[in-house]
C-alpha positions as CSV (number, residue, x, y, z in Angstrom):
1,X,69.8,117.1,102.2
2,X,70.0,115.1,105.6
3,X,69.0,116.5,108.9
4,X,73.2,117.3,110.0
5,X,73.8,118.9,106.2
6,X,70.3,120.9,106.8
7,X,71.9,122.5,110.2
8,X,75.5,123.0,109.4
9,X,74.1,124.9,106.5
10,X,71.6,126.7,108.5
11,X,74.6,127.6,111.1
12,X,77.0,129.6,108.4
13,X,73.9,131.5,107.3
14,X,73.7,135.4,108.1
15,X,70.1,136.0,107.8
16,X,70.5,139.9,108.4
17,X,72.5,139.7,105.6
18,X,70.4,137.9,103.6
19,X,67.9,140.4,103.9
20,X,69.5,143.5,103.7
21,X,70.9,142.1,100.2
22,X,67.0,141.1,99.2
23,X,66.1,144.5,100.6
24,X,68.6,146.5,98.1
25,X,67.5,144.5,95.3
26,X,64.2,145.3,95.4
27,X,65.3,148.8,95.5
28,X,67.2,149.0,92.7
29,X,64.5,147.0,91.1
30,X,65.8,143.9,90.5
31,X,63.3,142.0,92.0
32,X,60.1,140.7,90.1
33,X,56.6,139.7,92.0
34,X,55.3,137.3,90.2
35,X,51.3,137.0,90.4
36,X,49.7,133.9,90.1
37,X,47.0,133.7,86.8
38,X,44.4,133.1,89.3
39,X,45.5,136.3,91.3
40,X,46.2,138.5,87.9
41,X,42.4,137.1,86.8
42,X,40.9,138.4,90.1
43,X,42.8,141.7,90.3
44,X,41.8,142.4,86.9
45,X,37.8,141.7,87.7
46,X,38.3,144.1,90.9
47,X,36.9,141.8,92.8
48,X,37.7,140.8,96.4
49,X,38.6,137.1,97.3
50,X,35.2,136.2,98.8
51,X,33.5,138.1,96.0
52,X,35.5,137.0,92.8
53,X,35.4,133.0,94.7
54,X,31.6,133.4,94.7
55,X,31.4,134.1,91.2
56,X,33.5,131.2,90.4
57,X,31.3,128.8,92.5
58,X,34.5,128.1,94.8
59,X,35.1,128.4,98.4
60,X,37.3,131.3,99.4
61,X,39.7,128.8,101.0
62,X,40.2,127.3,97.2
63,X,40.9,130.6,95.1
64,X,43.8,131.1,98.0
65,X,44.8,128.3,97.7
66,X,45.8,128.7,93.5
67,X,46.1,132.7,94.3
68,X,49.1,131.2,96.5
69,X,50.2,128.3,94.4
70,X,49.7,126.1,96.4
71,X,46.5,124.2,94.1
72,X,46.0,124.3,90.7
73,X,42.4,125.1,88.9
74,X,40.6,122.2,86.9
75,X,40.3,122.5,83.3
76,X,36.7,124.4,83.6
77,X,38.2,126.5,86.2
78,X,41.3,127.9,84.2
79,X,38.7,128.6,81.2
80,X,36.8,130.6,83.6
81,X,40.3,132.4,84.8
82,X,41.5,132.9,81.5
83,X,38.1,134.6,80.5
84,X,38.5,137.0,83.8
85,X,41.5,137.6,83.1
86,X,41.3,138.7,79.2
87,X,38.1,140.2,79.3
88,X,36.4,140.4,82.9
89,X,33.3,142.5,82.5
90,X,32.0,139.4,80.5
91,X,32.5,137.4,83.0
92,X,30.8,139.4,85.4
93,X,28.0,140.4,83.2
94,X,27.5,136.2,82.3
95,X,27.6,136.1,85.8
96,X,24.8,138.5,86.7
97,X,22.8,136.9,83.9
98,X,21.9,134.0,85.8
């Protein structure tokens, strides 16, 4: 989309509108929040960022960063997730092991 196509559209749009209409769809529930695995991994450990991040052996900055979608894990990172995420007290009590 050019620059002038990116404006004219912006100009016809009624952004109260917009969000009154997203507003009543998440009240009548159709509307689906859609964690990230890295997010669903940490919830499930009960950890908070800086804590479950630490116990990966990433910076804070980096679990936000797939938490948000924004990066993606490496291949020994999503084994790690997927571990937290099916069964998390082993990964904490591998964790404390060490």
């Amino acid at each position: 989309m050019s620059d002038a196509q990116l404006r004219a559209y912006e100009a016809k749009r009624d952004l109260a509108a917009e969000l009154l209409e997203s507003v009543q769809q998440m009240k009548a529930g159709k509307t689906k929040v859609v964690h990230s695995p890295a997010a669903e991994a940490r919830e499930r450990t009960g950890l908070s960022q800086s804590q479950f991040a630490e116990l990966l052996g990433v910076s804070v900055r980096t679990l936000q960063g797939w938490e948000q979608g924004r990066k993606q894990p490496s291949g020994a990172a999503r084994t790690l997730l997927t571990i937290a995420r099916d069964n998390p007290k082993a990964l904490i009590a591998a964790a404390g092991k060490h």
